[in-house]
C-alpha positions as CSV (number, residue, x, y, z in Angstrom):
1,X,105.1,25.6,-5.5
2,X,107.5,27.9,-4.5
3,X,106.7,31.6,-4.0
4,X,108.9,34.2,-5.2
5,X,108.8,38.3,-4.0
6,X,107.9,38.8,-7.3
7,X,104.9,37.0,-6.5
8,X,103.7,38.4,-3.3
9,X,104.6,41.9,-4.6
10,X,102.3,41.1,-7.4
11,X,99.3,40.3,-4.8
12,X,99.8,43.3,-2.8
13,X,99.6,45.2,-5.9
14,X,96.9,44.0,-7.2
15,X,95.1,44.6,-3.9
16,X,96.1,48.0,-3.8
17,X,94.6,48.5,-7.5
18,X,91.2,46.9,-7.2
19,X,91.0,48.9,-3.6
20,X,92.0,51.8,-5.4
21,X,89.0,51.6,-8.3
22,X,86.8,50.8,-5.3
23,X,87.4,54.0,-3.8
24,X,88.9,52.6,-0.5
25,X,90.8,54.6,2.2
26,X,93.8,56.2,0.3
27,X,96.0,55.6,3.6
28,X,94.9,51.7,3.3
29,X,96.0,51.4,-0.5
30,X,99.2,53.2,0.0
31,X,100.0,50.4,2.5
32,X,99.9,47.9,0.4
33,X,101.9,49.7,-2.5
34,X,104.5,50.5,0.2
35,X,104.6,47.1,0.9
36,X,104.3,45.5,-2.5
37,X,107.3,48.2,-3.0
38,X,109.1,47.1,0.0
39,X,109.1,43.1,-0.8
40,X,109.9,44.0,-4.6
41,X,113.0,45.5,-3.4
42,X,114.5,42.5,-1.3
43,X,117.5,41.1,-2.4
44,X,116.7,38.2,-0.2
45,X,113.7,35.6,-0.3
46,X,111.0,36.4,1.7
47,X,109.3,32.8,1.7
48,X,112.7,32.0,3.2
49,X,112.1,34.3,6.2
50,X,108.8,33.0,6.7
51,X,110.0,29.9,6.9
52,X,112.7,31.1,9.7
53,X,109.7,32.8,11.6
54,X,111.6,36.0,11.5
55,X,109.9,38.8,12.6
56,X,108.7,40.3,9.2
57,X,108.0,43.8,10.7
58,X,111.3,44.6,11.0
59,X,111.3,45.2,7.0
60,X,110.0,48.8,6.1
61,X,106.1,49.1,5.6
62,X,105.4,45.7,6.7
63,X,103.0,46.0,9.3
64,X,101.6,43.0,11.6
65,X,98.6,42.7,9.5
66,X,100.4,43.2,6.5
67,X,103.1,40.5,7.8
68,X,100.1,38.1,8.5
69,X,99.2,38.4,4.6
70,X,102.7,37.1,4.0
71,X,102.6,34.5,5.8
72,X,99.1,33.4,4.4
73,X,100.8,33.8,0.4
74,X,103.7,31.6,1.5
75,X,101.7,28.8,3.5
76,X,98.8,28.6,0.9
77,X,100.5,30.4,-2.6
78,X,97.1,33.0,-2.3
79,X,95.6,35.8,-0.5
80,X,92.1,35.4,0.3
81,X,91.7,38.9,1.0
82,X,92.4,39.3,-3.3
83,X,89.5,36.4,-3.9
84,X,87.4,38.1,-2.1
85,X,87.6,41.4,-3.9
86,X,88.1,39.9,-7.3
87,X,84.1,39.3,-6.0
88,X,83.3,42.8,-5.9
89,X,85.6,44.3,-8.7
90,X,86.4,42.9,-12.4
91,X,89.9,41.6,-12.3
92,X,90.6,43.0,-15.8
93,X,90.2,46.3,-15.1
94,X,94.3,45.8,-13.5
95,X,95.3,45.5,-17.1
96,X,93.6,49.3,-17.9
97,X,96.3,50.4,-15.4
98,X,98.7,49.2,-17.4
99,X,97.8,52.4,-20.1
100,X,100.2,55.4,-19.4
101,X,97.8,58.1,-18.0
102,X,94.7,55.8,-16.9
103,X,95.2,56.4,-13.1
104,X,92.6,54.2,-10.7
105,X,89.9,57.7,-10.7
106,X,89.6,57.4,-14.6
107,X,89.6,53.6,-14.7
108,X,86.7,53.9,-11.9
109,X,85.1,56.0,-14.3
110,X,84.9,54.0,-17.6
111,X,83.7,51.2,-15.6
112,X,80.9,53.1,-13.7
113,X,79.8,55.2,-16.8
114,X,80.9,52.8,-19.9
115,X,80.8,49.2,-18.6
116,X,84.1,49.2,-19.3
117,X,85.6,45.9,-17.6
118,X,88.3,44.5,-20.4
119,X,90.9,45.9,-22.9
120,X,88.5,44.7,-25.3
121,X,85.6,47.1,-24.1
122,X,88.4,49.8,-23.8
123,X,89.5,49.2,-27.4
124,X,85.6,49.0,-28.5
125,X,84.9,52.2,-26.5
126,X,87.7,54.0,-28.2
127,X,87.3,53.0,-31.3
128,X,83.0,54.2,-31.3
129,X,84.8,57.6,-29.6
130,X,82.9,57.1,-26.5
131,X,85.6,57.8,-24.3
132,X,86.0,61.6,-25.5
133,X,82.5,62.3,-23.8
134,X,82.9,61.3,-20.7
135,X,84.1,64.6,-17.7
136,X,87.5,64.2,-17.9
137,X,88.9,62.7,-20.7
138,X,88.5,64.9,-24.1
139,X,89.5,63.6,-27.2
140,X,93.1,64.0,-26.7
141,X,92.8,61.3,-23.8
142,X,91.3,59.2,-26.3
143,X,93.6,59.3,-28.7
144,X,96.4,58.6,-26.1
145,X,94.8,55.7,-24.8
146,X,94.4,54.4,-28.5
147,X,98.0,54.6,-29.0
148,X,98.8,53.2,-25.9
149,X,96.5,50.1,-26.6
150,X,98.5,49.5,-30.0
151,X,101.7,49.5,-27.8
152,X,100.0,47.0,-25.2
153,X,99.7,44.4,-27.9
154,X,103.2,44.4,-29.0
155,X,105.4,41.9,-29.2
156,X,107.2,43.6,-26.3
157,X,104.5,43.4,-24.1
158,X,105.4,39.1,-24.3
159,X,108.5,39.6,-23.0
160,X,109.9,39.3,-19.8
161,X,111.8,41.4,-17.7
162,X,115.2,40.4,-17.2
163,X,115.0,40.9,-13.0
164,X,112.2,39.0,-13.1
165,X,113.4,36.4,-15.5
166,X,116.6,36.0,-13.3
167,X,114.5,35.3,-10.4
168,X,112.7,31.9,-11.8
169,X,115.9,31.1,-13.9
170,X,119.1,31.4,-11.8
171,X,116.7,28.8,-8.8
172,X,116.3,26.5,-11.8
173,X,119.4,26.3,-12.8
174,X,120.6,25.5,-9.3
175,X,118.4,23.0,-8.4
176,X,119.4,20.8,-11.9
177,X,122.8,21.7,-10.6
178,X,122.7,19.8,-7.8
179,X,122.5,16.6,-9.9
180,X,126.4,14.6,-10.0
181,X,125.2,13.5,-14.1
182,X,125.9,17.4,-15.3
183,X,129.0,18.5,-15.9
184,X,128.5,22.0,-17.8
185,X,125.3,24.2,-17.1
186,X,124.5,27.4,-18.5
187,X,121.7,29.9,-19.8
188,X,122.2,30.9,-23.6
189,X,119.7,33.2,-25.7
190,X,118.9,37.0,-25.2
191,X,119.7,36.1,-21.2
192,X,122.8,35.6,-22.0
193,X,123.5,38.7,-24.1
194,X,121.7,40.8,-20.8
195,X,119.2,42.5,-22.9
196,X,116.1,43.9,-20.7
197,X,113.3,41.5,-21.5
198,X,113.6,38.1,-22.2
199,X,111.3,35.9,-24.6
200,X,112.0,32.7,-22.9
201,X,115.0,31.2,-21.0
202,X,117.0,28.4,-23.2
203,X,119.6,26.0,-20.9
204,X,122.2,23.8,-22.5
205,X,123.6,21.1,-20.7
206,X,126.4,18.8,-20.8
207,X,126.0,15.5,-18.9
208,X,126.5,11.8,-18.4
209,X,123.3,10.7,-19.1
210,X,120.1,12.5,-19.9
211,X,117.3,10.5,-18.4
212,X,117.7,11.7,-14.5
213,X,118.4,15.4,-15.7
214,X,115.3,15.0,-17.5
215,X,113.4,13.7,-15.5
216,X,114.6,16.8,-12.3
217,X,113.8,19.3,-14.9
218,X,110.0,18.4,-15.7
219,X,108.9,17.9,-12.2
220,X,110.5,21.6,-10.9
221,X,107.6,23.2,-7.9
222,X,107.3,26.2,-10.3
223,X,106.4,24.1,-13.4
224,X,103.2,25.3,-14.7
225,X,102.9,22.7,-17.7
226,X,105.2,20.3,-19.5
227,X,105.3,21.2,-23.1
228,X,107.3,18.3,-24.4
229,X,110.0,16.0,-22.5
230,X,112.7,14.1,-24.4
231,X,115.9,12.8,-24.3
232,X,118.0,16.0,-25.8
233,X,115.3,19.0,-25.0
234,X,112.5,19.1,-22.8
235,X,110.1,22.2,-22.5
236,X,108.0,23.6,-20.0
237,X,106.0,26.9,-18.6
238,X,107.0,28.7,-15.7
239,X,103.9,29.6,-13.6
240,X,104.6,33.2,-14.7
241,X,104.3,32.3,-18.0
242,X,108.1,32.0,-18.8
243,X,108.9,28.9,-21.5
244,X,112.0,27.6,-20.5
245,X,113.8,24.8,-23.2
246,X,116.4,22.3,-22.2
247,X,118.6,20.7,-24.3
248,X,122.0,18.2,-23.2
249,X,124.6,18.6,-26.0
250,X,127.5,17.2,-26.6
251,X,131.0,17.9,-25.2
252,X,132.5,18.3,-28.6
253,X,129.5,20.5,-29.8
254,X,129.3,22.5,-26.8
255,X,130.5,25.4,-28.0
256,X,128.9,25.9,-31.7
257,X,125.3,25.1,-29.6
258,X,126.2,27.9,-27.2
259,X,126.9,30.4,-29.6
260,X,124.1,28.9,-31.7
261,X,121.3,29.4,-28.8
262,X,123.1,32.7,-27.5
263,X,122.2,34.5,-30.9
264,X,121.5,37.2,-31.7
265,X,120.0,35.9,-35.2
266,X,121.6,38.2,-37.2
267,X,125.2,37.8,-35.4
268,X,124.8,34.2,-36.6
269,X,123.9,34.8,-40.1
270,X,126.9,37.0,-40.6
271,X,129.3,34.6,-39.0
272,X,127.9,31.7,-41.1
273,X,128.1,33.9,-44.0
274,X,131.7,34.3,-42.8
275,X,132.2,30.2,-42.6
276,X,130.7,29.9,-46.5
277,X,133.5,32.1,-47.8
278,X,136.1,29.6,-46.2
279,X,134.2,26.7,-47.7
280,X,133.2,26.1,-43.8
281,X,129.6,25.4,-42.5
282,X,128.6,26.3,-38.7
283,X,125.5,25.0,-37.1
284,X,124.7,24.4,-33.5
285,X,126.6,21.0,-34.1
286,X,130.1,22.6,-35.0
287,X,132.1,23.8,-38.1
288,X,131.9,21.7,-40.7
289,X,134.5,21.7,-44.2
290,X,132.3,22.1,-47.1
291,X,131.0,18.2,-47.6
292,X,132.5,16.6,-44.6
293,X,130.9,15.0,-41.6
294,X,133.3,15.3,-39.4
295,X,133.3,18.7,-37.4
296,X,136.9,20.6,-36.9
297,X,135.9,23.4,-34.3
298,X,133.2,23.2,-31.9
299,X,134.1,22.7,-28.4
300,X,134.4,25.7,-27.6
301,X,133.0,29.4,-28.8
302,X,136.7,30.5,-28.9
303,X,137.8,27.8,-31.4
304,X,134.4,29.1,-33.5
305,X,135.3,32.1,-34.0
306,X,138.5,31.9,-34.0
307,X,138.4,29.3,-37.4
308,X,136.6,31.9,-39.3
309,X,139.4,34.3,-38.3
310,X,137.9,36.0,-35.4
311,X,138.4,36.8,-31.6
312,X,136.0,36.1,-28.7
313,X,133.2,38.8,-29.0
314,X,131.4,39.1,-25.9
315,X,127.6,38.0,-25.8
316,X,126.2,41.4,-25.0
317,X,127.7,43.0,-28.3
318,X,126.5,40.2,-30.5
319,X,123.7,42.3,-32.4
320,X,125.3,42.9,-35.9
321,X,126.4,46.2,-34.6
322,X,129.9,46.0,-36.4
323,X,131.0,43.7,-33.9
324,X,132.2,41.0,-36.4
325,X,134.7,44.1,-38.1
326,X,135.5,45.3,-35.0
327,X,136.8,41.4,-34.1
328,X,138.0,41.2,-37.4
329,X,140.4,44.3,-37.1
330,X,141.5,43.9,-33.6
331,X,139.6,46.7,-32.3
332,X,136.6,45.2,-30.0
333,X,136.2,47.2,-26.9
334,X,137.5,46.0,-23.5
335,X,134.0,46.2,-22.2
336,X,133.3,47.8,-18.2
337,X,132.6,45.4,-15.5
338,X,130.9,46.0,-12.3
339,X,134.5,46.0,-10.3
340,X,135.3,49.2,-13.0
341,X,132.8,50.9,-10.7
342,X,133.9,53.4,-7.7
343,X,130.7,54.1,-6.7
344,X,127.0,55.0,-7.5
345,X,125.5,59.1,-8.6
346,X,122.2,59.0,-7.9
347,X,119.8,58.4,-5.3
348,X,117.3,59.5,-2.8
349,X,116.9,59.2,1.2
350,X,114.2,60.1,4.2
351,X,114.6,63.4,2.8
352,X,112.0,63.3,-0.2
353,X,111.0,59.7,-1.4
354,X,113.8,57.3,-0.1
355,X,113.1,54.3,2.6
356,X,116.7,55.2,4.1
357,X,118.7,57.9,6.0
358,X,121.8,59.7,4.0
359,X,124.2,57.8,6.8
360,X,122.5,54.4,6.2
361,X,122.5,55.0,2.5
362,X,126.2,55.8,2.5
363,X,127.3,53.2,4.9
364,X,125.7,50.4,2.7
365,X,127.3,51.8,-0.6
366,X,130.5,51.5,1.9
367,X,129.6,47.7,2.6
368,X,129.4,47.0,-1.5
369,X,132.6,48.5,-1.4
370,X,132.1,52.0,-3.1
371,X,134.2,54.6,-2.4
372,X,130.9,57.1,-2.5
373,X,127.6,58.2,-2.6
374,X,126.0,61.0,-4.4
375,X,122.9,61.8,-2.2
376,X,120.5,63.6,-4.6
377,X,116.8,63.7,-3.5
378,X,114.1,65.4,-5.8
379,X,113.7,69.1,-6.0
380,X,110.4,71.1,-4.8
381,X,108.7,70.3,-8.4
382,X,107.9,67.0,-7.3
383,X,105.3,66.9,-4.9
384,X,104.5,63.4,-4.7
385,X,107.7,62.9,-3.3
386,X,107.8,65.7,-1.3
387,X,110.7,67.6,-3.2
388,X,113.1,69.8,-1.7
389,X,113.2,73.7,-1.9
390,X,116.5,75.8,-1.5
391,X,116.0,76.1,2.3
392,X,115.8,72.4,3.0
393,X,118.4,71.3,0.3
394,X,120.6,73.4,2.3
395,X,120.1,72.0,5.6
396,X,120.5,68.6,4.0
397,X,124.2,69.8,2.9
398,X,125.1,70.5,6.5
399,X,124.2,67.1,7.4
400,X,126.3,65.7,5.1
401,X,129.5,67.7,6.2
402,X,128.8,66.1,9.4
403,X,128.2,62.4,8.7
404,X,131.6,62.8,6.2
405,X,133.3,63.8,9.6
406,X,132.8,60.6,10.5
407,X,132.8,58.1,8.0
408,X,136.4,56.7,6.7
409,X,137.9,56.3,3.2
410,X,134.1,56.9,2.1
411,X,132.6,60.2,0.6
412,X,129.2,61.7,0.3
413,X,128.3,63.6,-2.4
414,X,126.3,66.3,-2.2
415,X,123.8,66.6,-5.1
416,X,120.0,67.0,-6.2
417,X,118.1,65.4,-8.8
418,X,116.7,69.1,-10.3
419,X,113.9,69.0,-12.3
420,X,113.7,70.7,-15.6
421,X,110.6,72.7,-15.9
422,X,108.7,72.5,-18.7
423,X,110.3,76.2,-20.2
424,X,113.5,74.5,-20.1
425,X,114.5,76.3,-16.5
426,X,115.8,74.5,-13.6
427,X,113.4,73.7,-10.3
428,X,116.3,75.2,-7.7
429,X,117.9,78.6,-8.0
430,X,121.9,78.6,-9.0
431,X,122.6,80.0,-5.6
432,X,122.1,76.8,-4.1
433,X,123.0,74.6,-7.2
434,X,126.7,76.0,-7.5
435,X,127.0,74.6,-3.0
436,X,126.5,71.1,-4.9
437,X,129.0,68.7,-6.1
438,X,126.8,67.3,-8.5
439,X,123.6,68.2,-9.9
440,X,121.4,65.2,-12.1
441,X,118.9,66.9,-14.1
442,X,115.2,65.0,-14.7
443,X,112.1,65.7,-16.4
444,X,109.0,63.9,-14.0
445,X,106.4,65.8,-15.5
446,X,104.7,67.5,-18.7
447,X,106.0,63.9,-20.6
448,X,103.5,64.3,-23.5
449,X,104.8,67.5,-25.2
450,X,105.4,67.7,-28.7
451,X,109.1,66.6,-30.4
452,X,109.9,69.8,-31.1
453,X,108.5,71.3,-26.9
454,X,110.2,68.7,-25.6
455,X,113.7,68.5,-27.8
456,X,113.6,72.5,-26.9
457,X,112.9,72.3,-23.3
458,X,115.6,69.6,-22.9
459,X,118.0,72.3,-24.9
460,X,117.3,75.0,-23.3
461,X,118.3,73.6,-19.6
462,X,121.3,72.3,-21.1
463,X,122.2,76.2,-21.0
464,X,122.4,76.5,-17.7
465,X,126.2,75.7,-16.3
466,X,125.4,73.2,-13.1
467,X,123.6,71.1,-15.6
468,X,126.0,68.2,-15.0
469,X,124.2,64.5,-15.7
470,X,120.8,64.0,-17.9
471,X,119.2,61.5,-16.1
472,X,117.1,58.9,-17.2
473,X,117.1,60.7,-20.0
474,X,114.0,58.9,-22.3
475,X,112.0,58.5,-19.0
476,X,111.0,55.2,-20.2
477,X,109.4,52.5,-18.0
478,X,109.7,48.9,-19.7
479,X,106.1,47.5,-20.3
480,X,104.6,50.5,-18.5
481,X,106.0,53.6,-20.3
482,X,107.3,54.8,-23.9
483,X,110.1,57.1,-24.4
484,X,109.2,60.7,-24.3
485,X,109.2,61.9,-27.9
486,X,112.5,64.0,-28.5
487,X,115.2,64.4,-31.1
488,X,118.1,62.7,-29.4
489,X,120.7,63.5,-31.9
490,X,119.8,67.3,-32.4
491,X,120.1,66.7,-27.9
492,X,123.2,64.0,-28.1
493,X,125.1,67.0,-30.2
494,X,124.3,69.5,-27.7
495,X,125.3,67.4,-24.4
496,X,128.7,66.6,-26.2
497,X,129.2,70.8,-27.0
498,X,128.8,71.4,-23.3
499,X,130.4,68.1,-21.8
500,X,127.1,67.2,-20.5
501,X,127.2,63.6,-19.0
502,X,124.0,60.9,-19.8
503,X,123.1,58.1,-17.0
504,X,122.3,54.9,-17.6
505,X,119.2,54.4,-14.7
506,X,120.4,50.6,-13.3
507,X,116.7,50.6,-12.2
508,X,115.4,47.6,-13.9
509,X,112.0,48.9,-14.7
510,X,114.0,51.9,-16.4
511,X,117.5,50.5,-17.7
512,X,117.1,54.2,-19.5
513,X,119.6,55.1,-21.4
514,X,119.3,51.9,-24.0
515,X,121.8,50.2,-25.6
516,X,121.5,51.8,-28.8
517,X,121.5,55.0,-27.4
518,X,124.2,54.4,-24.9
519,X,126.5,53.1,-27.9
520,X,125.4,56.4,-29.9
521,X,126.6,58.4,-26.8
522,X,129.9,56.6,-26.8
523,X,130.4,57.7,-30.3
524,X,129.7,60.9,-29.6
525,X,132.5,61.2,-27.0
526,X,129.9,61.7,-24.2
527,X,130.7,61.1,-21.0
528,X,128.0,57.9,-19.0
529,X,127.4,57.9,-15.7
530,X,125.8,54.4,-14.3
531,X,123.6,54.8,-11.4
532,X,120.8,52.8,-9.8
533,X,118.3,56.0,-8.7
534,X,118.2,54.1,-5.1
535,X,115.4,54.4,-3.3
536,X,116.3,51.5,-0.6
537,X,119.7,50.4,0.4
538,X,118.6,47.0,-1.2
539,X,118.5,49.1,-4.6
540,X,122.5,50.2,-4.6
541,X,123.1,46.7,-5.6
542,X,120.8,46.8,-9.0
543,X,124.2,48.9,-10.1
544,X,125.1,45.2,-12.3
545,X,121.9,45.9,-14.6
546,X,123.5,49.6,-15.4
547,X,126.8,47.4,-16.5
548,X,124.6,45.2,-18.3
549,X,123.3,48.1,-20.9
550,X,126.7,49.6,-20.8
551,X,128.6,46.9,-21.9
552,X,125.5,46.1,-24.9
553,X,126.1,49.8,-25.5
554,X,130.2,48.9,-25.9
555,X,131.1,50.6,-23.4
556,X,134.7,50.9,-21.8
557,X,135.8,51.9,-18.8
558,X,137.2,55.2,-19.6
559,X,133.3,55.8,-21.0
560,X,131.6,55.8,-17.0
561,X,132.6,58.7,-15.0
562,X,131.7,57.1,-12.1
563,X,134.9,55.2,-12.2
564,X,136.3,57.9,-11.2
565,X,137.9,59.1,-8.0
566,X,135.1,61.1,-6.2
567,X,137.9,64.1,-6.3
568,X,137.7,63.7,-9.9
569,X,134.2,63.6,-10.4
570,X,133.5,66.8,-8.5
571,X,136.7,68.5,-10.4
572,X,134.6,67.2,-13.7
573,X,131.3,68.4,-12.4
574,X,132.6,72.2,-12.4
575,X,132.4,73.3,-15.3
């Protein structure tokens, strides 16, 4: 089978936890997060560089022992190292680290004092409120870890992330490519309409003849099982777990089955609902008149739509948002693309938490063909990542006056990603702040406060005039994290009053603003800014998942400041 990053990042991970719950040498854990981090932020295949016998230690935090691991997962698909620890630790106490505010200390301590080796024993220990006595933990812990359970078994939590789903999909889909018998290919459903998480991949097909295509499809390296094979669909699993349907359609039906498979659900019903009132009948066949067998649109999702008296409405907007009235009045939005984009407003270097140098970072943006960079590394509040104060933020701006003097039709921005303190003040002192072209304001910390704490924190920084862009602004983590609980109108109405832009965070874990609340924002008249919050020059190109929410949140190009001229952005930034 083949072995994706995702795969070996996985490993490493897992290594890094069940060392972690052991108590091993902090320095030898953060190796192997660094280098699950590292391989997770590739854009190219690492099995493939094995194969080429490139030197693997060129790649940050891959070390020679670390690269011989690599080697191992590619040749052999496991890491003995892992088995060998699964030996020593439960494997099930990974999926207690998967509960917002159960670090590896407090996991190690439910399952030294409780027995605690499962979800099941966690939900069991909660539930007999055995987990409030232990040093530590209170019954406020409990109760968070009880909520967090319920969120764990959500139907959510079966979904896929789209970065990850791409990564299995996209090979499959060019591996039944290859075969001369298919003549259209494409991936329909909620991968289609670029929501975050996927539930599983669906693939139509148009083709000469079924059997061979088939037959390719079933025997794929990553198949896990084979569900059902036939001569219009075929199902199987993905080793990750991913159920992936196949069904060959029809020239002449191509279109209705595409929109038909594309969804969403309740875009369909409205637009049969639509067909009914014009004595017309749509399935995933064609459109049908009322009693006849014989379909008279179909083809194509443009001759759908437009029998029912409709334009082309893009697949990201196809939610029953007021997309069908929108089509039917003319007034759908000409939605952003990725080439809208001038360049990317947030990320971080060598300077706090970043892989990469300020020059490196910019001269890659430069090679995707941005015309800048906002360089904006944490502030001193965040210690983990080693945050900057006022004296080294300002050393930082000097040395990007001096790698602009060098660089050509490219600019640097100079910036900070400024926490907000938890009394609604800003982590860096306006002295320094107003030196800055742009300043993205974050909360890291203190994420549990009440609605009414956190709405008022967020509030109160808005106050302060170099509060330019909210940053991931619900400081959600898909599958890891919920929102932070806040009253985002009573906050939406604020940022709007003070011209107070919102980022959508292209990081894939993130994707935070969401659609809903980007489309809200739009509304609103506020101002998006879509960033990737780099922490690798590998990460500037995760900008097309930013696009992705943005154009599910109906957004325009005149909606994204950062397409923009940089001039413009830093005349918008002072306020």
């Amino acid at each position: 089978m083949p072995v994706h990053n995702s795969d070996i990042a996985d490993i490493f991970s897992e290594v890094a936890d069940l060392l972690d719950i052991e108590g091993a040498n902090e320095f030898r854990v953060r190796s192997y997060r660094e280098a699950a981090q590292s391989i997770e932020n590739l854009s190219s295949n690492i099995a493939d560089l094995v194969d080429e016998d490139k030197d693997l230690t060129e790649l940050h935090g891959i070390g020679e022992s670390i690269a011989d691991k690599i080697r191992e997962i590619v040749e052999t698909g496991k890491l003995e190292q892992l088995e060998e620890i699964k030996k020593r630790v439960p494997e099930d106490l990974i999926q207690l680290l998967n509960l917002s505010g159960l670090g590896p200390e407090r996991v190690k301590d439910l399952y030294q004092k409780l027995s605690i080796k499962s979800l099941d024993d966690l939900k069991k220990a909660a539930k007999n409120e055995k987990i409030r006595e232990l040093e530590g933990f209170g019954e406020k812990t409990e109760n968070k870890i009880k909520k967090e359970l319920e969120r764990l078994g959500g139907e959510e939590e079966k979904r896929t992330k789209l970065i990850r789903a791409e990564e299995y999909a996209e090979p499959l889909v060019s591996y039944l490519d290859e075969l001369e018998e298919i003549k259209k290919i494409i991936i329909a459903g909620s991968y289609r309409r670029r929501k975050e998480t996927v539930g599983d991949i669906d693939i139509l097909v148009t083709c000469s003849d079924s059997e061979p295509v088939m037959d390719r499809f079933v025997k794929y390296d990553d198949v896990e099982e084979v569900i059902s094979k036939g001569d219009t669909k075929s199902s199987i699993r993905l080793k990750i777990g991913l159920q992936v349907d196949l069904r060959v359609v029809k020239e002449k039906s191509y279109g209705s089955a595409l929109l038909y498979f594309t969804g969403s659900k309740s875009h369909n019903i409205k637009l049969r609902e639509r067909a009914i009132d014009r004595d017309l009948k749509i399935n995933e066949y064609g459109v049908f008149p009322e009693g006849k067998e014989k379909p008279v649109a179909g083809k194509t999702e443009e001759e759908v739509y437009d029998i029912v008296d409709l334009e082309w409405i893009p697949p990201e907007i196809r939610e029953n948002r007021g997309e069908i009235e929108a089509s039917e009045n003319g007034k759908l939005p000409k939605l952003i693309s990725l080439d809208d984009l001038k360049g990317d407003l947030h990320c971080h270097t060598t300077y706090t938490d970043g892989v990469d140098s300020i020059e490196e970072m910019a001269r890659a943006a430069k090679d995707l063909g941005h015309k800048y960079l906002a360089i904006t590394d944490h502030s001193k509040r965040v210690t983990v990542a080693e945050g900057l104060d006022a004296k080294e933020l300002a050393k930082q701006i000097e040395e990007i006056d001096k790698i602009n003097e060098k660089l050509n039709d490219f600019t640097i921005l100079k910036g900070v990603e400024v926490d907000i303190l938890e009394d609604g003040s800003l982590d860096l002192p306006d002295d320094i702040l107003k030196e800055l072209d742009i300043r993205v304001c974050s909360i890291h910390y203190k994420l549990d406060l009440s609605s009414e704490k956190q709405t008022r924190r967020i509030l109160k920084a808005m106050e302060n005039q170099y509060f330019n862009i909210w940053a991931h602004p619900t400081d959600r983590e898909i599958h890891k994290r919920d929102p932070i609980d806040i009253n985002m109108d009573k906050i939406m109405s604020e940022a709007a009053g003070r011209n107070i832009c919102m980022e959508i965070n292209s990081s894939p874990r993130r994707l935070d603003l969401n659609d809903i609340h980007s489309k809200m924002a739009k509304e609103r008249g506020i101002k998006i800014a879509i960033s990737t919050d780099s922490h690798t020059k590998d990460n500037l190109k995760n900008l097309k998942y930013g696009v992705n929410q943005a154009r599910r949140g109906w957004l325009e190009a005149d909606d994204v400041i950062n397409t923009k001229s940089a001039g413009e952005i830093i005349k918008m930034m002072k306020k």
